[in-house]
C-alpha positions as CSV (number, residue, x, y, z in Angstrom):
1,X,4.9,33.7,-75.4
2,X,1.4,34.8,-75.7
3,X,-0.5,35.6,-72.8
4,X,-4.4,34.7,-72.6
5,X,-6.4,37.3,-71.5
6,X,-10.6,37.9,-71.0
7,X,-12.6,41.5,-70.9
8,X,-14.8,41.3,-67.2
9,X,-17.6,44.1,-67.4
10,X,-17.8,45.9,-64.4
11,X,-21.1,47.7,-63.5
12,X,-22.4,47.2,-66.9
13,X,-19.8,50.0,-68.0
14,X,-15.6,49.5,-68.9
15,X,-14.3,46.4,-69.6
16,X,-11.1,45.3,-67.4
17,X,-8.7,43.0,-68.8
18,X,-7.0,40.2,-66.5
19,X,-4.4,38.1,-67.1
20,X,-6.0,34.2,-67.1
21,X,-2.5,32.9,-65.7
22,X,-1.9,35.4,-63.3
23,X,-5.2,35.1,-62.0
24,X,-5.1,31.3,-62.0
25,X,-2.0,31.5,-60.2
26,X,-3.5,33.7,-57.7
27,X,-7.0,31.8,-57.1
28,X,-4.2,28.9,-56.8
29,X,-2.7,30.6,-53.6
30,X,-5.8,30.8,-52.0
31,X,-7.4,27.7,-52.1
32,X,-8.4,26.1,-49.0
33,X,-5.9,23.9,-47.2
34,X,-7.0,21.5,-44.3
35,X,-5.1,22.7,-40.8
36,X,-6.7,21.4,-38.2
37,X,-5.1,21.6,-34.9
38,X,-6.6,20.7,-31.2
39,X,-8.3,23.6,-29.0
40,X,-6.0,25.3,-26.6
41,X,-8.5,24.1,-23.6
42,X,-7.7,20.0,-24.9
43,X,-3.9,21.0,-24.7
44,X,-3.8,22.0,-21.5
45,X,-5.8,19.2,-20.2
46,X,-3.4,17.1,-18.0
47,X,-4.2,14.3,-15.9
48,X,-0.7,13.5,-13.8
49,X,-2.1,9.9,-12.9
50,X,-2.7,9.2,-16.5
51,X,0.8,10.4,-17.7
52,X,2.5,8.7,-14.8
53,X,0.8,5.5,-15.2
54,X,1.1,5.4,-19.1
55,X,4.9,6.0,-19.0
56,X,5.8,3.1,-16.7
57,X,7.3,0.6,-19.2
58,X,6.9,-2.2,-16.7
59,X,5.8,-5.7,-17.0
60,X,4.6,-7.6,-13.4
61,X,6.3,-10.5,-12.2
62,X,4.8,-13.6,-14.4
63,X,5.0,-16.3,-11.2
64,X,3.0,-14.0,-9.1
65,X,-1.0,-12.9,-9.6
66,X,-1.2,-9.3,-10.2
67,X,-2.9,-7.5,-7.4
68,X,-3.6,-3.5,-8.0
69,X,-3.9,-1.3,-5.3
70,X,-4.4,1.9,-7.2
71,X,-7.8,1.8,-8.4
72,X,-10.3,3.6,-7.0
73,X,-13.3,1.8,-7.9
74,X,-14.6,-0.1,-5.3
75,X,-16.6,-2.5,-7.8
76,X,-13.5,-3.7,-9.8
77,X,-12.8,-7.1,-7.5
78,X,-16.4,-7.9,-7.2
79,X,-16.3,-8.1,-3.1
80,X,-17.8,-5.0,-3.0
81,X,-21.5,-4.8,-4.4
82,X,-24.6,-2.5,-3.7
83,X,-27.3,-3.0,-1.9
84,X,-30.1,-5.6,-3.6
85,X,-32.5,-2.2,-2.6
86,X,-30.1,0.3,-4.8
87,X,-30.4,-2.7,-8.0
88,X,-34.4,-2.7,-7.3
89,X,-34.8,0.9,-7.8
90,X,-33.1,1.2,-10.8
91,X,-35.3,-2.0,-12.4
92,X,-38.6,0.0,-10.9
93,X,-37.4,3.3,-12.7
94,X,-36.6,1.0,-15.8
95,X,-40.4,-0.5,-16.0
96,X,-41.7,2.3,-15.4
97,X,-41.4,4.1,-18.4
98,X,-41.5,7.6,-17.1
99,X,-37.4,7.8,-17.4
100,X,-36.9,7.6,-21.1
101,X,-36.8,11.2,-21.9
102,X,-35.1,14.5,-21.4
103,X,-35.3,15.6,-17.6
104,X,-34.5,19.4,-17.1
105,X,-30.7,19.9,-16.8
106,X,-30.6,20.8,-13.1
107,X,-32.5,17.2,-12.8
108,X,-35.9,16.2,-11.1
109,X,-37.9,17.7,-8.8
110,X,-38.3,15.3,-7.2
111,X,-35.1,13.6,-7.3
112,X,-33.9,16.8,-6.1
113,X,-36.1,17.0,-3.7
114,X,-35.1,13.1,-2.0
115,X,-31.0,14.7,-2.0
116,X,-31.8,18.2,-0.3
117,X,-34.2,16.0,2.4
118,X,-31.1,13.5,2.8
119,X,-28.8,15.8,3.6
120,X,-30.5,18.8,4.8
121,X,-29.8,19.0,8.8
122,X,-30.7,22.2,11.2
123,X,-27.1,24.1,10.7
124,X,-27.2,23.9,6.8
125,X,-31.3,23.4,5.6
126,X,-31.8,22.4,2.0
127,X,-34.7,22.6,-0.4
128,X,-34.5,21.5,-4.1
129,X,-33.7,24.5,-5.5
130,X,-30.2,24.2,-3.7
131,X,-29.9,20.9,-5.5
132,X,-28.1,20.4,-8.6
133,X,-27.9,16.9,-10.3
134,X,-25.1,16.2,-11.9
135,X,-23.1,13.4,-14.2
136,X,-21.2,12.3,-11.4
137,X,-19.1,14.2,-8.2
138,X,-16.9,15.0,-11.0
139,X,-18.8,17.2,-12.8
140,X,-20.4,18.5,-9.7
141,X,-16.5,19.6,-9.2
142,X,-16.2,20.9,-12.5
143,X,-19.1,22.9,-12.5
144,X,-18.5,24.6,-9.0
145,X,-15.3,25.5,-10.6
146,X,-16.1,27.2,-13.9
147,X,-18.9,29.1,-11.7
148,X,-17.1,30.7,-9.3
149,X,-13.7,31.2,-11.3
150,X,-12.4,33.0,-14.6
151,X,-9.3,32.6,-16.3
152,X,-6.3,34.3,-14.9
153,X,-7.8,33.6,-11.2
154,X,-6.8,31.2,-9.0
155,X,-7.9,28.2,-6.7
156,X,-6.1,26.5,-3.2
157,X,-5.9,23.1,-3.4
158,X,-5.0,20.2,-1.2
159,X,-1.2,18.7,-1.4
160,X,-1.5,15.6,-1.5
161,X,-4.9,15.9,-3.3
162,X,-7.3,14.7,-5.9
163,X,-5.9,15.4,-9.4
164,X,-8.4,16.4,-11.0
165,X,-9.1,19.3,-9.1
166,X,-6.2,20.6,-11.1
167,X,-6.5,18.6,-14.4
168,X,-9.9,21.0,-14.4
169,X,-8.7,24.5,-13.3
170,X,-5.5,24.2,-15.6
171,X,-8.1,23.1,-18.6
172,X,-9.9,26.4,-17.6
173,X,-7.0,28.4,-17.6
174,X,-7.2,29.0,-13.9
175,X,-3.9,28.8,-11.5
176,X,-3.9,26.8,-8.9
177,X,-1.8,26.9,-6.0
178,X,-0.9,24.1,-3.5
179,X,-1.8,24.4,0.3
180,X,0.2,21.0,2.3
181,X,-1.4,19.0,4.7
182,X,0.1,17.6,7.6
183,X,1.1,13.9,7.7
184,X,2.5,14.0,11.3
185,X,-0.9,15.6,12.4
186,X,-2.6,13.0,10.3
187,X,-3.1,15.5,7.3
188,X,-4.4,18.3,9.0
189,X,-4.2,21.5,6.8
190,X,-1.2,23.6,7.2
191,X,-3.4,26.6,8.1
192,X,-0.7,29.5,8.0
193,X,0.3,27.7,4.9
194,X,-3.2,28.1,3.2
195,X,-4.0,31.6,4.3
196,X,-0.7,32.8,3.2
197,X,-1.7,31.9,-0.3
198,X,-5.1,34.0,-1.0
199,X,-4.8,37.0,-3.0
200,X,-7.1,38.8,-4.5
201,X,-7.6,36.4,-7.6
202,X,-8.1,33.5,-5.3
203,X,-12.1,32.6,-6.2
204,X,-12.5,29.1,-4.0
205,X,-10.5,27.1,-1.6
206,X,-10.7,23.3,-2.3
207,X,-11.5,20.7,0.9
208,X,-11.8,17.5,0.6
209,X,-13.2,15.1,3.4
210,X,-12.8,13.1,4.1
211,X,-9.7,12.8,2.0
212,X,-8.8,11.1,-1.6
213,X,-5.6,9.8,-1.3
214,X,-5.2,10.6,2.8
215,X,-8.0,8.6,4.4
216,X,-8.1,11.6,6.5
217,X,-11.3,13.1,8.0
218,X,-11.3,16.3,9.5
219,X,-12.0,17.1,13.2
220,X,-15.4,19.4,14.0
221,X,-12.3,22.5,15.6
222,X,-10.4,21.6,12.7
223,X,-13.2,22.3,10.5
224,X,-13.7,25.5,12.6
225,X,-10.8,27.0,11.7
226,X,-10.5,26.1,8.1
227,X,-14.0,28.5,7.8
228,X,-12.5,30.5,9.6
229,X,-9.3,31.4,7.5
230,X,-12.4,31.4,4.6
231,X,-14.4,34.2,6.5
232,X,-11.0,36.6,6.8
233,X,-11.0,36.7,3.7
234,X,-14.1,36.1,2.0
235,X,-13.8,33.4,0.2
236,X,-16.0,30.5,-0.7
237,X,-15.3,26.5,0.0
238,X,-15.8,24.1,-2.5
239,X,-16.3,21.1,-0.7
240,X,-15.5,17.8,-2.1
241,X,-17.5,15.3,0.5
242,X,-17.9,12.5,-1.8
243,X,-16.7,10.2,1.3
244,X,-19.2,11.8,3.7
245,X,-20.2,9.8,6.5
246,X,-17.5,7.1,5.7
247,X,-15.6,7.1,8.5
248,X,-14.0,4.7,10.3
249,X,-15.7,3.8,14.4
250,X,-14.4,6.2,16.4
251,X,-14.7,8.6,14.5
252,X,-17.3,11.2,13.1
253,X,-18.1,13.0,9.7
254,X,-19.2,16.6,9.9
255,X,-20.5,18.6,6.9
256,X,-18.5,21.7,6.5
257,X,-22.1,23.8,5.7
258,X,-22.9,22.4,9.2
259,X,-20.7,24.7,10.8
260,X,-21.0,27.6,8.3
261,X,-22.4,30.6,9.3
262,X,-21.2,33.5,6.9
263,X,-19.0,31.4,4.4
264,X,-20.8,30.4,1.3
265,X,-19.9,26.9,0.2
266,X,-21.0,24.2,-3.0
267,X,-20.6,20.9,-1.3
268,X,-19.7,18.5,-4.1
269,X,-21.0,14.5,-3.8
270,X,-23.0,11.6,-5.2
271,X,-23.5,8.1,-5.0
272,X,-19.8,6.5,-6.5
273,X,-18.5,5.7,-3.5
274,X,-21.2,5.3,-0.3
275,X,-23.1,3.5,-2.4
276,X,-20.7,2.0,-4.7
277,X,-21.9,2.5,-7.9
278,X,-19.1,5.0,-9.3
279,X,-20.1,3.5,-13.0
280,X,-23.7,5.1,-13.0
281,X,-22.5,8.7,-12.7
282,X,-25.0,10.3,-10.6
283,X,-23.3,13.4,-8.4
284,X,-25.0,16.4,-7.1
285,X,-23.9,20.0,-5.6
286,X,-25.2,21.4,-2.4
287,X,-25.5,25.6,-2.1
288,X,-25.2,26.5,1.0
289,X,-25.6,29.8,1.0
290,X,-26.8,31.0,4.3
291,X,-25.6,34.8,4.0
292,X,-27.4,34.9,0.5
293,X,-23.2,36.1,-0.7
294,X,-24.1,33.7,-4.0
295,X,-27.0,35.3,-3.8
296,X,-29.0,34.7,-8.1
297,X,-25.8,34.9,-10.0
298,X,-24.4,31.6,-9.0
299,X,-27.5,30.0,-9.1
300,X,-28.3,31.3,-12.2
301,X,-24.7,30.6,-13.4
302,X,-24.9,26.7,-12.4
303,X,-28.4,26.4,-13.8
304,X,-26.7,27.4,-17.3
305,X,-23.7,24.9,-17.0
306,X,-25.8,22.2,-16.7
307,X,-27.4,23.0,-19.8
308,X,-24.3,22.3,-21.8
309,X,-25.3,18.7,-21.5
310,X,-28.6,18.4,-20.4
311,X,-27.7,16.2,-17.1
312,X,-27.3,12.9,-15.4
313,X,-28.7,9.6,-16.6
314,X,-32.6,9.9,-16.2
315,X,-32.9,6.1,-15.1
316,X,-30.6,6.7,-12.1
317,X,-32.6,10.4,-11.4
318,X,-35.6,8.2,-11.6
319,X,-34.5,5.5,-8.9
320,X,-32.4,8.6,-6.6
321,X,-35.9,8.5,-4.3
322,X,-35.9,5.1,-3.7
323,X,-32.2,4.4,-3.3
324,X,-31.6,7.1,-0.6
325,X,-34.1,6.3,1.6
326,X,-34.6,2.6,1.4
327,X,-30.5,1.7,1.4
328,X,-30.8,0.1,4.8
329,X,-28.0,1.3,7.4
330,X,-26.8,-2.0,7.8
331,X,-25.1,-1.7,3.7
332,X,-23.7,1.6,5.1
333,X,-22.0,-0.4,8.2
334,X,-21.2,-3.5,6.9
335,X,-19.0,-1.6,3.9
336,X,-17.6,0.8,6.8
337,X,-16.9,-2.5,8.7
338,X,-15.1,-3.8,5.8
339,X,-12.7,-1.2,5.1
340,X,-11.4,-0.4,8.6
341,X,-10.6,-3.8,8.6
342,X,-9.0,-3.9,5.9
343,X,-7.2,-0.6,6.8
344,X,-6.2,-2.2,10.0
345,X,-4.2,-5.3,8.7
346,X,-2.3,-3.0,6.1
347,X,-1.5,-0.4,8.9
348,X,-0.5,-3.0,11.3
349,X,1.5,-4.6,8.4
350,X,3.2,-2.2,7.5
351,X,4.2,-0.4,10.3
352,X,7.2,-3.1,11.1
353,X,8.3,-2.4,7.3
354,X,11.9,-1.4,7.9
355,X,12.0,1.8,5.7
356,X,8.1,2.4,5.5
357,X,6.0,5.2,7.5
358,X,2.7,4.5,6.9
359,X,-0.5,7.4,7.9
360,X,-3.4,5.8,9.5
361,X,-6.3,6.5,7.8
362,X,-9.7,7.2,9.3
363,X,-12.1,7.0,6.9
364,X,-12.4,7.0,3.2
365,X,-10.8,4.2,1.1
366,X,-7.3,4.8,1.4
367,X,-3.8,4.9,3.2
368,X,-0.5,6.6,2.8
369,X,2.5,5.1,2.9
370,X,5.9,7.3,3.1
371,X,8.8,5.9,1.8
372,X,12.5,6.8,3.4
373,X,14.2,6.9,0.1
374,X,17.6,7.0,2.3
375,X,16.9,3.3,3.0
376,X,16.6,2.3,-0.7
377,X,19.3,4.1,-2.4
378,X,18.6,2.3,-5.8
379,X,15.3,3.8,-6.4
380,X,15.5,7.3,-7.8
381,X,12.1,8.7,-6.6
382,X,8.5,6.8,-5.7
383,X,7.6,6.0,-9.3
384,X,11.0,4.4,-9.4
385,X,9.8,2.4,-6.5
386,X,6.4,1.5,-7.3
387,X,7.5,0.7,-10.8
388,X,10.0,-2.3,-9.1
389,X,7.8,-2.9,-6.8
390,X,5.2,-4.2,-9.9
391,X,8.4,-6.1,-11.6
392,X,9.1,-8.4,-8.5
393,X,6.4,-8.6,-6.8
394,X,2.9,-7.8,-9.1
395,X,1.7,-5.0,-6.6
396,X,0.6,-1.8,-8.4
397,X,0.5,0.7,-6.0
398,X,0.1,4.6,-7.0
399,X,3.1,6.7,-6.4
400,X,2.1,10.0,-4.3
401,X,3.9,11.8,-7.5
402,X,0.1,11.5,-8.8
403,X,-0.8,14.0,-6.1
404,X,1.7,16.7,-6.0
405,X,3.5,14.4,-2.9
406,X,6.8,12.6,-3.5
407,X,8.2,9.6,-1.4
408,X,4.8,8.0,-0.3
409,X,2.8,5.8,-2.0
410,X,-1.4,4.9,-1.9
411,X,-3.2,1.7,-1.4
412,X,-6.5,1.4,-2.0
413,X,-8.3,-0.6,0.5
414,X,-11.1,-2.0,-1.3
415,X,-9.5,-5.7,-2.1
416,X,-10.2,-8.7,-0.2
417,X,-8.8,-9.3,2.9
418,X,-6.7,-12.2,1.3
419,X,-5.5,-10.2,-1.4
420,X,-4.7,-7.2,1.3
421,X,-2.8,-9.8,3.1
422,X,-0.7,-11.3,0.5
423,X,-0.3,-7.5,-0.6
424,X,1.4,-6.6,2.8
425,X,3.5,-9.9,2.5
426,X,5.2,-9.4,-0.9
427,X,5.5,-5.8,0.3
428,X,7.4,-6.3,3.2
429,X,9.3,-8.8,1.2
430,X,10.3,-6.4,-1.1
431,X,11.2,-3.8,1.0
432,X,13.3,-6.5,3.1
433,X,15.5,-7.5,-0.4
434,X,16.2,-3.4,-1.1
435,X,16.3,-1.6,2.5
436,X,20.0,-0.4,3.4
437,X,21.1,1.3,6.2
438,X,21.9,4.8,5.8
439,X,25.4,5.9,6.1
440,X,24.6,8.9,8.4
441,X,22.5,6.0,10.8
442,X,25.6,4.2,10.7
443,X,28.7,6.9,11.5
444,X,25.7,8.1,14.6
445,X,26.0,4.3,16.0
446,X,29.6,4.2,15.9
447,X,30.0,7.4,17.6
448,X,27.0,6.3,20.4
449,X,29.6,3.6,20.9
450,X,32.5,5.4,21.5
């Protein structure tokens, strides 16, 4: 078999002879192939409450109205709207005009201005240049992260907490280690427990408060001492606050900057939830950096995060002003009001749940419910229950699983009092058709007896 071959001239000098099939063959082996495979950063992107929730293979009970206690949007029953001054300011910064167009990435001056004034107090002062504006509290949070940690470090965050505190920091490829809170002292931090965790590749230590799923807020001593385990060891609080201020009568909000005096801290928050537009993504970090320890690097380093996406919605920015200081304080109470009732009647409810342990709550939108799994031998963990729970009696509630915190469950406390009360009922009515007596309460009784 013949062999077709062709002379190439090299340098104008010898001729070379190749071998057309061989060379074929090998041009062959090298052409292009499509491969494309997802980054490393989208694999290890994991939101527990998504994965949990998606995997339930559970229909509600077709007789009964589904009621969901696990969403926390305040806006999704429609009982819950902003203020008539919050919707004004947005159709002023619509017919204006001036909001159409690319605001710098940190956001403006002005609207940065109207957050540091709101929230700047004598303890903790703020100007706008401590003032970042971001698309939402969540990307306040995720920005505080990636500026104060690299990969290979590590951040302390609350058990039972917010999610995505880690769904972020595992993306980053940053550990993150647990610190537990305290149901029995109505989830206090377990301070031995968090200080006994910083090494020297912790970067940050995560507080939230008031607390997302807890509906804990944290006393002014308590708050003390938490800075205080930071100072010893020099390290900086990210501070999730995007509850502040929504706390139940009797009790009081304090700013963990307030009481800062060496401990740097980013102070994450927005308008989602006080004001109760979580759809229009406007969030914003505080630097309190009274010490200067931050000092230009972390400015500077927040300054070019934002870039990456050239900041929040310009509408909102433009309308910011108007909506911080002419929300009247009546909205503020009135929602307050609201939601203390409404954690009241599920407390009170469920407290003479045979089987049930709930947490009162004292600010925020939620409650904690723990579940003696003794008493309802059937169910193999919280999902288990939750998941029946939805079958019989079309209640979603979301099992504590989502937040690192087996055996409990959350309500959201956002429904309408009617729906909160026909929640507790079917509850309790549940509950009632599954509890059993534990074996070891039993044997105790018969020997009392003796």
């Amino acid at each position: 078999m013949e062999h077709e071959s062709y002379g190439i001239q090299v340098n104008g000098n010898s001729v070379h002879h190749v071998n057309r099939s061989l060379y074929q063959a090998k041009m062959k082996i090298r052409e292009p192939k499509w491969n494309i495979k997802a980054s490393e950063m989208s694999r290890k992107t994991f939101n527990p409450i998504r994965a949990i929730v998606d995997s339930m293979n559970v229909e509600p009970n077709p007789s009964k109205n589904m009621i969901a206690l696990s969403i926390g949007d305040p806006t999704i029953f429609g009982n819950l709207p902003t203020d008539d001054n919050v919707l004004q300011a947005m159709k002023e910064a619509i017919d204006s005009k001036k909001c159409n167009g690319y605001a710098p990435a940190i956001g403006y001056q002005k609207s940065r201005e109207a957050v540091s004034n709101f929230y700047s107090c004598p303890e903790a002062p703020l100007a706008a240049k401590d003032v970042i504006l971001t698309s939402g509290c969540s990307q306040a949070i995720e920005l505080a992260i990636a500026v104060l940690c690299n990969p290979g470090q590590n951040i302390l965050v609350p058990r039972p907490g917010f999610s995505l505190y880690k769904t972020l920091a595992v993306s980053m490829g940053i550990d993150v280690k647990l610190y537990n809170l305290l149901p029995e002292k109505s989830w206090e931090i377990d301070l031995k427990h968090l200080e006994s965790l910083i090494d020297d590749k912790t970067c940050c230590i995560i507080v939230n408060n008031p607390s997302n799923p807890c509906g804990s807020v944290f006393s002014k001593s308590h708050l003390q001492k938490i800075i205080a385990v930071a100072s010893r060891n020099c390290t900086p609080i990210l501070a999730d606050e995007i509850y502040a201020e929504m706390v139940f009568s009797g009790c009081k909000y304090t700013s963990v900057a307030s009481l800062s005096t060496d401990v740097p801290i980013l102070s994450c928050g927005g308008l989602a939830k006080r004001w109760l537009v979580p759809g229009w993504r406007m969030g914003w970090i505080l630097i309190h950096d009274r010490k200067n320890v931050f000092g230009n690097e972390i400015r500077e380093g927040l300054v070019k995060l934002s870039q990456r996406i050239l900041g929040p919605c310009t509408i909102v920015q433009g309308a910011l002003e108007a909506i911080i200081n002419k929300t009247p304080q009546e909205f503020y109470d009135n929602t307050i009001s609201f939601l203390k009732s409404n954690s009241d009647i599920c407390y009170t409810a469920l407290s003479t749940v045979a089987g049930l342990r709930p947490i009162k709550p004292s600010g925020a939108m939620y409650l904690m419910v723990g579940i003696n799994m003794e008493h309802f031998p059937e169910f193999e963990s919280d999902v288990d229950f939750t998941e029946k729970l939805i079958a019989e009696q079309s209640v979603f509630c979301l099992p504590a699983t989502c937040f690192e915190y087996p055996n409990f469950f959350r309500i959201v406390v956002t429904v309408s009092e009617d729906m909160m009360l026909e929640a507790c009922t079917r509850i309790k009515e549940f509950c009632e058709q599954h509890y059993h007596l534990h074996t070891d309460s039993i044997i105790q009784d018969i020997e009392c007896d003796k």
